[in-house]
C-alpha positions in Angstrom: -71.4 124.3 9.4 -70.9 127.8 9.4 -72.2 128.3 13.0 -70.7 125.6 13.8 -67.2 126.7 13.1 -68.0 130.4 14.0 -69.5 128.6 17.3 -66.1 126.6 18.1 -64.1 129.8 16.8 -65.4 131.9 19.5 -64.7 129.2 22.2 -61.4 128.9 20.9 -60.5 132.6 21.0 -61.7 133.0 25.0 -59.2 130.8 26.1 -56.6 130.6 23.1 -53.4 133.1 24.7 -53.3 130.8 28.0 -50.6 128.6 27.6 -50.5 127.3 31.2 -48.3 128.8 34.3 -46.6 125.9 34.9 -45.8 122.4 34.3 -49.2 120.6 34.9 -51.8 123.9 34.0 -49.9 123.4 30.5 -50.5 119.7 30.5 -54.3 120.2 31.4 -54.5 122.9 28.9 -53.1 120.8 26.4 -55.1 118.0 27.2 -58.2 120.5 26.7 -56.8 121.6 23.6 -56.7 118.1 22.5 -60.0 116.3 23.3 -61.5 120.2 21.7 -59.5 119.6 18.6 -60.1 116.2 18.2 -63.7 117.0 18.8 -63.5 119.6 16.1 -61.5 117.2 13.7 -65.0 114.9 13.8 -66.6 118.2 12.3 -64.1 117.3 9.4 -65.7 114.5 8.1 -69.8 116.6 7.4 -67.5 119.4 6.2 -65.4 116.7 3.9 -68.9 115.5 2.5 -70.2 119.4 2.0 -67.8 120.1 0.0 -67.8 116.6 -1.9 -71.4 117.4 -2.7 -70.9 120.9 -4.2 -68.6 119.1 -6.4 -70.4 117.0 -7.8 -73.1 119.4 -8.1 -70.8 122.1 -9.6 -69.4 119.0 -12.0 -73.3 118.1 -12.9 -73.9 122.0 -14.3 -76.2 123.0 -11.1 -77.8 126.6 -12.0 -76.1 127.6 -9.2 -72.8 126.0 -9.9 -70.7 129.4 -9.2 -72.6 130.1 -5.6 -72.3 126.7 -4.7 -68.6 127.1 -5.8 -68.0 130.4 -3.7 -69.6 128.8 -0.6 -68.2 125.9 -0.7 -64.4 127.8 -1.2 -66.0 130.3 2.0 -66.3 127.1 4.2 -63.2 125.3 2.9 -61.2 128.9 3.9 -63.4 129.3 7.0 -62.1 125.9 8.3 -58.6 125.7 6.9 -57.7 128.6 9.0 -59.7 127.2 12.4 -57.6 124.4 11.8 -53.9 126.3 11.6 -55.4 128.0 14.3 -55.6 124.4 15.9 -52.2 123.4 14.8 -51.1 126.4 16.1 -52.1 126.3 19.4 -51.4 122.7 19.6 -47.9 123.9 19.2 -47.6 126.5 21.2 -49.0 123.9 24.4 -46.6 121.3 23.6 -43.7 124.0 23.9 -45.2 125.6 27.0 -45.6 122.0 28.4 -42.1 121.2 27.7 -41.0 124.6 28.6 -42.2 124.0 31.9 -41.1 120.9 32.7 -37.7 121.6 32.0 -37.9 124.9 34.3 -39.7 122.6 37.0 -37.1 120.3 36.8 -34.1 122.5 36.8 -35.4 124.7 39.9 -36.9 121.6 42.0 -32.8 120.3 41.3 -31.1 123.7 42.7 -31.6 123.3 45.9 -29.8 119.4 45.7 -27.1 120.9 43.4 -26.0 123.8 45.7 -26.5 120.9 48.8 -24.1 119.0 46.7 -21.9 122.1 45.8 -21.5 123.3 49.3 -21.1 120.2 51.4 -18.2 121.3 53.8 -16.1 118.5 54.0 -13.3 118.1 51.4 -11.5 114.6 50.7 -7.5 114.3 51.9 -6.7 112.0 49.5 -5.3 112.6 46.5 -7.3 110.0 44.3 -10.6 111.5 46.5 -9.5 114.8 45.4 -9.3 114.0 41.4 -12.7 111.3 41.9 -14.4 114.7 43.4 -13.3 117.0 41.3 -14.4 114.6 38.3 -17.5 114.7 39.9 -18.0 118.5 40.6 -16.7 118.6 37.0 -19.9 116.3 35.8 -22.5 118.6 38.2 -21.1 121.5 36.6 -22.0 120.0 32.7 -25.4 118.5 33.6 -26.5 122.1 35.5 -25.1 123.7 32.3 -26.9 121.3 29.7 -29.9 121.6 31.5 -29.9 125.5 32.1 -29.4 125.9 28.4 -32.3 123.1 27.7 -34.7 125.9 29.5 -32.9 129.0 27.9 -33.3 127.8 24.2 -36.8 126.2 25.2 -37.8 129.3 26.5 -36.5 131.5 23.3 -38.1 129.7 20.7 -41.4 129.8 22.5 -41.0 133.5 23.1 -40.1 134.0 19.7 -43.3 131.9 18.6 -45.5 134.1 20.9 -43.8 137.1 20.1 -43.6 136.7 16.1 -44.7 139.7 14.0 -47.2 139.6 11.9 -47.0 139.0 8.1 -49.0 139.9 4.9 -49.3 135.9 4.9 -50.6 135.9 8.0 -52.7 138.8 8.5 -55.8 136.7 8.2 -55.4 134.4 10.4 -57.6 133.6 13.3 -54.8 134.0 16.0 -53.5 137.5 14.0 -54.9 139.7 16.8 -54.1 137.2 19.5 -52.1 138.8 22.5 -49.9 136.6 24.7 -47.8 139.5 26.5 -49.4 137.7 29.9 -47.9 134.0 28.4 -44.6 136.2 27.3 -44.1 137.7 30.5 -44.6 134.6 32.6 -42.3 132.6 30.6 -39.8 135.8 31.1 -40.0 135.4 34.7 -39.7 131.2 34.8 -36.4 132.4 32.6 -35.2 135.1 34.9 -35.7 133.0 38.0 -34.0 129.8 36.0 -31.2 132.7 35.4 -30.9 134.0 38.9 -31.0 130.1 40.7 -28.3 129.0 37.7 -25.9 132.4 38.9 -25.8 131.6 42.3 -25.4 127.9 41.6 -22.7 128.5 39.3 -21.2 131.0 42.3 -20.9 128.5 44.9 -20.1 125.6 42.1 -17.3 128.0 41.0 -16.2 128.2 45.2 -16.3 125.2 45.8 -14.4 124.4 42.5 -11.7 126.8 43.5 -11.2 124.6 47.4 -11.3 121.7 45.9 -8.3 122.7 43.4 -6.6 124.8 46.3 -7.1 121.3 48.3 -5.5 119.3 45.4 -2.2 122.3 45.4 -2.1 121.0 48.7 -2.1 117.5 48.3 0.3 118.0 45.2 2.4 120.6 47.7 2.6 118.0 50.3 3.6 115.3 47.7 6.3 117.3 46.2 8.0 118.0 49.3 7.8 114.8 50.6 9.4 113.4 47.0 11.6 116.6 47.6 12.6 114.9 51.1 13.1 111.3 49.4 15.1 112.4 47.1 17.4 113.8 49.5 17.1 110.9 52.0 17.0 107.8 49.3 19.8 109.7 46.8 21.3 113.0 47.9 22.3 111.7 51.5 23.7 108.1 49.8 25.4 109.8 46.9 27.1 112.0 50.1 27.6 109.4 52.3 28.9 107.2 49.7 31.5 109.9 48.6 33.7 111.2 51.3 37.4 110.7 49.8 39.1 113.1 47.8 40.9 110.6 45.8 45.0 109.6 45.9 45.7 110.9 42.4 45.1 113.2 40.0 43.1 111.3 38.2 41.0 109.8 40.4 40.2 113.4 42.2 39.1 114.5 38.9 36.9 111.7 38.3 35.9 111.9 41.6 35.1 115.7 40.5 33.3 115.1 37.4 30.8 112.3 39.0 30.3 115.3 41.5 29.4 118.0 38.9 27.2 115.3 37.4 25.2 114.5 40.6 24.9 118.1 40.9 23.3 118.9 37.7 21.0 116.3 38.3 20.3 117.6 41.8 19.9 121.1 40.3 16.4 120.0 39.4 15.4 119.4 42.5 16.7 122.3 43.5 14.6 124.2 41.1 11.3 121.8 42.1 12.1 123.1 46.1 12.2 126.3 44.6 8.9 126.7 43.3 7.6 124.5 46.2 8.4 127.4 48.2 6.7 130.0 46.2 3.7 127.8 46.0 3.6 127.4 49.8 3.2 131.4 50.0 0.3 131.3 47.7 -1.7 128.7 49.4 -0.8 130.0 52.9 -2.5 133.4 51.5 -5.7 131.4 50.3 -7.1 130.2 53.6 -8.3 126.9 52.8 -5.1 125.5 54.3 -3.7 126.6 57.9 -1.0 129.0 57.3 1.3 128.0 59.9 1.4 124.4 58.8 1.9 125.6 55.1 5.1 127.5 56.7 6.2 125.0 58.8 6.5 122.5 56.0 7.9 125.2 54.1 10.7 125.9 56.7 11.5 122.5 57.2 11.9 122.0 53.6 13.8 125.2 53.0 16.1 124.3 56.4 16.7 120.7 54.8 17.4 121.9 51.4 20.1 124.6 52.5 21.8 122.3 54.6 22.1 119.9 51.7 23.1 122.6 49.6 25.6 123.6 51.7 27.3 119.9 52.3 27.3 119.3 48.6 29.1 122.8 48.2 31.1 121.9 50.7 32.4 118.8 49.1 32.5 120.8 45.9 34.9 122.6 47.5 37.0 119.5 49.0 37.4 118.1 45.3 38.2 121.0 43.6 41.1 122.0 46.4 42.0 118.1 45.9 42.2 118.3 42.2 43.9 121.6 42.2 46.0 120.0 45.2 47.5 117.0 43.1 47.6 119.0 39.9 50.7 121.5 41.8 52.0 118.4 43.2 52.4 116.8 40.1 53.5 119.8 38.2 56.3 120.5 41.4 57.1 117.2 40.8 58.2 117.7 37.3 59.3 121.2 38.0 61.7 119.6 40.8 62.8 116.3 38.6 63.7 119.6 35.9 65.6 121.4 37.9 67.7 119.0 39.7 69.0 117.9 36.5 69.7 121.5 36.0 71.3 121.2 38.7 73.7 118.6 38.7 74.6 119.8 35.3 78.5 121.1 35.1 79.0 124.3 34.9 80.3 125.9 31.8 80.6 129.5 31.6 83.8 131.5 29.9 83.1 134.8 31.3 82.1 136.5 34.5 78.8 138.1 32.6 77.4 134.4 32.0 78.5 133.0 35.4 76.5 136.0 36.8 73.5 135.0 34.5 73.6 131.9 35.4 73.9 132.9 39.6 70.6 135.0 38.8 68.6 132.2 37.2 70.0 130.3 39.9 68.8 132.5 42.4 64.9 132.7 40.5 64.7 128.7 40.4 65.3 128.8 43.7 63.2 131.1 45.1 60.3 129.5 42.4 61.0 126.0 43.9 60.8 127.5 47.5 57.5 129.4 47.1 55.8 126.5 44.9 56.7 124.1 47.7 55.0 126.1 50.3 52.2 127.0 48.4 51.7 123.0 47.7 52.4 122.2 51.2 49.7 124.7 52.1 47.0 123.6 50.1 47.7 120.5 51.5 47.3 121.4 55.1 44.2 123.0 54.2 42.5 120.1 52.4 43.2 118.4 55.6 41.6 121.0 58.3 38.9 120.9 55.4 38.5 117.5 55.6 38.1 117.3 59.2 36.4 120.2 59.6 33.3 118.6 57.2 33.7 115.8 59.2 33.1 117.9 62.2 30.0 119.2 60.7 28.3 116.4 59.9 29.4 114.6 63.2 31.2 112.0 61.4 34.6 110.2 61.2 37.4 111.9 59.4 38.2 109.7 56.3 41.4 108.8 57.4 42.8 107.0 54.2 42.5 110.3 52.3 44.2 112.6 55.4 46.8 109.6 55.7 47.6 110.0 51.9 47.8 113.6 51.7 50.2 113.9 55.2 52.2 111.4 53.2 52.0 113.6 50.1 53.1 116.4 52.2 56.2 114.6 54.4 57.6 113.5 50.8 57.5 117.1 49.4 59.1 118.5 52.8 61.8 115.6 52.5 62.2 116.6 48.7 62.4 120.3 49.9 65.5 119.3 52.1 67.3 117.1 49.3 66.7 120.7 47.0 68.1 122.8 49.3 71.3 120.7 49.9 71.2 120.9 45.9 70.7 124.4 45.6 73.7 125.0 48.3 76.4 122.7 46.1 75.0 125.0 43.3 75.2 128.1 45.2 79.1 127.3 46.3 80.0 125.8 42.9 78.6 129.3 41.0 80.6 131.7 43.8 83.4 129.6 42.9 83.3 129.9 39.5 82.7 133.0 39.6 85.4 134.0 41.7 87.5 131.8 39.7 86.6 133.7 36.0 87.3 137.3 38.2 90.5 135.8 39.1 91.3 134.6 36.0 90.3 137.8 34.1 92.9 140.0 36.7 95.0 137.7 36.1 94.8 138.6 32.5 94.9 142.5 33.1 97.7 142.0 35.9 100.0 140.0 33.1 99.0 142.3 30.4 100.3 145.3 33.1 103.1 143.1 33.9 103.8 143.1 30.0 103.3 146.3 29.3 106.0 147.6 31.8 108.3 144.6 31.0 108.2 146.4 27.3 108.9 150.0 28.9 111.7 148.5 31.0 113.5 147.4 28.4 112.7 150.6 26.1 114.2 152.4 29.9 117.1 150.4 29.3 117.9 151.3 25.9 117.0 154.8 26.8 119.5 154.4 29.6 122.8 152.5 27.4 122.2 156.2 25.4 122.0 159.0 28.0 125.6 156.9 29.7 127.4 157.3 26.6 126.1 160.3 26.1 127.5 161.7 29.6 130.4 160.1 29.5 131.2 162.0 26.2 130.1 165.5 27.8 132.9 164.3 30.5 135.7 164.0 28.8 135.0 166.9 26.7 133.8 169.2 29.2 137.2 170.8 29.7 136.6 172.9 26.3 132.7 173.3 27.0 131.3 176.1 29.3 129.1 175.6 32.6 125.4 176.3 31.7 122.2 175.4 33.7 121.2 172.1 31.8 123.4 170.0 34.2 121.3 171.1 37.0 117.9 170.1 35.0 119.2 166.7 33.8 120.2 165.5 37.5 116.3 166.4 38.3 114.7 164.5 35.3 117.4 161.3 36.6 115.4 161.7 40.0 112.1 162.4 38.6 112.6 158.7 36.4 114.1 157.2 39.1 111.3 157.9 41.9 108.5 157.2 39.2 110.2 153.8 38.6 110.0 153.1 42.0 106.5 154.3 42.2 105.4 152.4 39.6 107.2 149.0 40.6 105.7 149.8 44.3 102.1 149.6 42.7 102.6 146.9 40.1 103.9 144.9 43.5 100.7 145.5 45.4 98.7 145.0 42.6 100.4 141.7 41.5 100.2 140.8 45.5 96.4 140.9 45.8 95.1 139.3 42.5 97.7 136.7 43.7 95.9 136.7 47.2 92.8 136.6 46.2 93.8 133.4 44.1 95.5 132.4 47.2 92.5 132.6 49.3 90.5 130.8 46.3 92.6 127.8 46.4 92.1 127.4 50.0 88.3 128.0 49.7 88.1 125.0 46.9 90.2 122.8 48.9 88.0 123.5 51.6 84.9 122.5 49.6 86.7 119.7 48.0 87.3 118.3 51.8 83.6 118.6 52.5 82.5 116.1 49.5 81.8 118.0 47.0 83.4 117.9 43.1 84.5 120.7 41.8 86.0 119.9 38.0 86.2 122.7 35.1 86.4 121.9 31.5 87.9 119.0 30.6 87.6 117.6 33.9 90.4 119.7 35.3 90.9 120.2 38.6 90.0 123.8 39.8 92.7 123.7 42.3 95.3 123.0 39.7 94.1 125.5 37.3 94.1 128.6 40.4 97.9 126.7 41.4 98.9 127.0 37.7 97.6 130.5 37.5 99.3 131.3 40.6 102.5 130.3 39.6 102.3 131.8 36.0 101.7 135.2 38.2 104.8 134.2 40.4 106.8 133.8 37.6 105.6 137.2 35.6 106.5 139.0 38.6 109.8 137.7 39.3 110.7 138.1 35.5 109.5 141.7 36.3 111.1 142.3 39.4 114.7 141.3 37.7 114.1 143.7 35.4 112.8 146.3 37.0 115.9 145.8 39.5 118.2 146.3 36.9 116.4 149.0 35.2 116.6 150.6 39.2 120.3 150.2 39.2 121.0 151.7 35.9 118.5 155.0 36.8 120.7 155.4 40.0 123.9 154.9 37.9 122.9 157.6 35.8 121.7 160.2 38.4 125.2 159.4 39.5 126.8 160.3 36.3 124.4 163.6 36.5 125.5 164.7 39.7 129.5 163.4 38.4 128.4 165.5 35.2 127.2 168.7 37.5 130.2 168.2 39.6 132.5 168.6 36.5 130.7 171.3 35.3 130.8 173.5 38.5 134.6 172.5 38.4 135.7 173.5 35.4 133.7 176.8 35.9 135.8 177.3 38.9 138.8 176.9 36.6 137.4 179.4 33.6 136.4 181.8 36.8 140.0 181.9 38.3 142.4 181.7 34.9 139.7 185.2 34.2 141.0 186.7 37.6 144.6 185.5 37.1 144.8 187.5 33.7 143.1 190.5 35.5 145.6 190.1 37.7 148.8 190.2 35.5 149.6 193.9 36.5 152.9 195.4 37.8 152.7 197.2 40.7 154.1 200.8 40.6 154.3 201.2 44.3 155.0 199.0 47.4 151.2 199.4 49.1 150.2 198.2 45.3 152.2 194.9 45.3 151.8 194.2 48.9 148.1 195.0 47.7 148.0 192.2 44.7 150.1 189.7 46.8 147.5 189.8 49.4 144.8 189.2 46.6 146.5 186.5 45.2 146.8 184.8 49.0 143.1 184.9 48.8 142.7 183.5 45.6 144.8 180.7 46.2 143.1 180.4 49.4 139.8 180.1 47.6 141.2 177.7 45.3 142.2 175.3 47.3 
């Protein structure tokens, strides 16, 4: 049995490291393997009985027992390790086999895959496109399953064939066994498996890129198009539906806030048109798709979403002018109802400085009213040309009901206008009236406080007057014993400096008295000339103002004749006492006369001691009486 398993050992070992190159060289070497091993497992069954034998012999106390023993142990090693050798290679082949097959099957299928992988034509369809993709998808995992079948097939048997050898080991019949020809064939099955699965995976991964590129394309053209619907099925009938402004205030500003809540839900599709756009750059740059159809669409889409854009702007901009529109029309309303009752108001002021406050508010609410008015009637006129001009643009009808309203609007502010205006001129002449009435009535006031004040200094004139006549009539009659001095001279100039003041004065208090009274004159004609054109003019306590300038008038009238009889009389006694002045200097120069010639006649009381001497005196004495007389 020894030769016999040294005999099979060293047909084993000549053909033991060949593994097969392929699929069916490691089947037939397998099957070799087989029938030899199962050949060699018959051997078994003498070697089974061998060894039975040299136990019992070694159990019956054989003389021999321990050689017996040592064989028998020789041929049960001897065999045991033919037999892993066996197992061994029995493994080894079964790997190799399916090693093979696997690789076989893998590169006969690369040149189908990459048939399948580069087929030119690409679905349209959107449902084709996710069905193909799907598919591609599935070629993609069953390449991949089956390339990493081979690859961890063909590890594990190059790790078997290239195992290092272990103290266990290092007596077995295969120890000294070299398979670097099996190792580097099954290296270049798995480097060619590599390569094939690289360039399969490159023109999977290409055609996995079209495909996708073909479905942003598809998606593209179904975004636009829902794009487009939207505008056509909501945008355009949310417009179209919408063309009035509204005839209030409130129904412009619901009108508004449905607007700003169509827009924020067009702002979505805003933004999807948006990165439509970007996208269609992107896939015009790939080349799957033509460019110029990518930017056609693109255009037309961008064209169609600015001109939406731009009409829903547009009647952004009709309702907000609309709202603010009726929101000054209804505040001028109320600013106008305001001030007409204002207006209509009596007026009640006690002085000048509050009739001029009033004249300046006056003049503010009128100019307020004015501009407010035109700026309303302006924004009016432009929400019209607005409204036609939109209607120009989209080659439509104006809408009429809303233009109709808002001329209406308009024609009942400009009739308003005219009704303030006729206000604000009754107002305007009823202020210059009362304000010419309060001057008048505060001359009046400093005129008669004048008028007093010399009525008082007239009568003080007088008394001064009664005085300086008694006075001069007592300096008459006893002027004979009193001597001529200069004071006569100054007293007749102080009678004619009183007397032209008085006259001065009584001039000016005249033509002072004369024009407060004209002025009052000329503003009872100018009420009764407003009063004649329909207008009321009353005061406080419903007086007449007529009647109030009449009474002040005549109070004036009689101050200044109650003056002007006084001052009269006061004029006639100045003059009578200038005339007792100049009676006064008179006497005075007189009676000097007298005192000058009694002094010559008792010069003259000589006697004349010669003729030429008295004919002398007498003719002195001629001339004295001469002078006398």
């Amino acid at each position: 049995m020894f030769d016999w398993i040294s005999h099979n050992k060293e047909v084993f070992l000549q053909s033991h490291t060949e593994i097969g190159v392929g699929y069916q060289h490691a089947v037939d070497l397998q099957t070799q393997h087989n029938h030899f091993a199962m050949n060699s497992m018959n051997a078994y069954v003498n070697i089974n009985r061998i060894m039975s034998v040299a136990g019992r012999l070694s159990e019956a106390g054989h003389y021999a027992a321990t050689q017996i023993k040592q064989i028998s142990g020789q041929l049960d090693q001897d065999w045991k390790s033919f037999a892993a050798a066996l197992d061994e290679r029995s493994t080894i082949l079964a790997m190799s086999s399916v090693f093979h097959q696997k690789s076989e099957q893998f590169l006969s299928g690369v040149e189908a895959w990459c048939k399948v992988c580069s087929e030119g034509g690409l679905p349209s369809g959107m449902q084709d496109l996710e069905l193909a993709i799907h598919r591609h998808q599935s070629l993609y995992e069953q390449v991949t399953q089956a390339y990493t079948e081979v690859s961890q097939d063909g590890k594990a048997l190059l790790d078997v064939l290239q195992r290092p050898l272990s103290p266990g080991n290092s007596d077995s019949l295969t120890a000294t066994a070299n398979y670097s020809k099996a190792v580097h064939c099954i290296l270049d099955v798995v480097h060619e498996v590599l390569h094939h699965q690289r360039r399969l995976e490159n023109i999977w991964q290409h055609r996995k890129v079209r495909l996708h590129q073909r479905l942003q394309l598809c998606v593209f053209q179904q975004d636009v198009q829902q794009v487009m619907d939207w505008i056509e099925n909501h945008g355009e009938a949310f417009l179209s539906k919408h063309t009035g402004v509204g005839k209030s205030l409130h129904r412009a500003r619901a009108l508004q806030k449905r607007h700003d809540d169509f827009e924020d839900v067009a702002q979505n599709t805003y933004t999807n048109a948006d990165k439509l756009l970007e996208a269609a750059e992107q896939l015009a740059q790939t080349g799957e798709c033509d460019p110029e159809e990518i930017y056609k669409a693109a255009r037309h889409l961008e064209v169609r979403i600015q001109d939406f854009v731009r009409r829903v702007e547009q009647r952004k901009l009709l309702l907000d002018m609309s709202v603010s529109f009726h929101t000054h029309t209804k505040e001028l309303w109320s600013w106008m109802e305001e001030v007409q009752k204002q207006l209509l108001e009596d007026v009640c002021c006690d002085s000048v400085e509050l009739v001029q406050t009033l004249i300046q508010q006056f003049q503010q609410q009128q100019t307020a009213t004015l501009e407010a008015t035109l700026n309303v009637i302006k924004e009016g006129e432009e929400l019209i040309q607005q409204l036609r001009d939109a209607a120009m643009s989209t080659n439509k009808t104006p809408h009429c009901s809303s233009i109709s309203h808002i001329q209406g609007v308009l024609q009942q502010l400009d009739e308003a206008q005219g009704q303030m205006e006729e206000l604000f001129h009754e107002r305007k002449i009823k202020l210059d009236i009362f304000l010419q009435l309060r001057i008048f009535e505060q001359y009046t006031i400093e005129v008669t406080a004048e008028l007093d004040a010399w009525n008082e200094d007239l009568s003080r004139q007088m008394g001064d007057a009664s005085s300086i006549s008694t006075s001069v009539s007592i300096s008459v009659s006893t002027s004979v014993s009193v001597s001529a001095s200069s004071g006569g001279s100054e007293d007749v100039s102080l009678a004619e400096q009183r007397l032209k003041r008085h006259a001065e004065r009584k001039t000016a208090m005249n033509h002072m008295t004369y024009e407060v009274m004209q002025q009052g004159q000329d503003l009872h004609q100018y009420i009764m000339e407003v009063q004649a054109s329909g207008i009321e003019l009353t005061g406080e306590k419903d007086v007449d103002l007529a009647s109030q300038v009449q009474d002040l008038l005549e109070f004036l009238h009689e101050k200044q004749q109650e003056l002007e009889l006084n001052a009269q009389h006061t004029h006639t006694r100045l003059e009578q006492i200038l005339q007792l002045r100049h009676l006064q200097a008179e006497v005075k120069q007189v009676l000097g006369w007298i005192r000058n010639g009694e002094s010559m006649l008792n010069a003259s009381m000589v006697n004349a001691s010669s003729l030429s001497e008295a004919e002398q005196l007498q003719r002195e004495h001629e001339q004295f009486q001469m002078a006398i007389e």
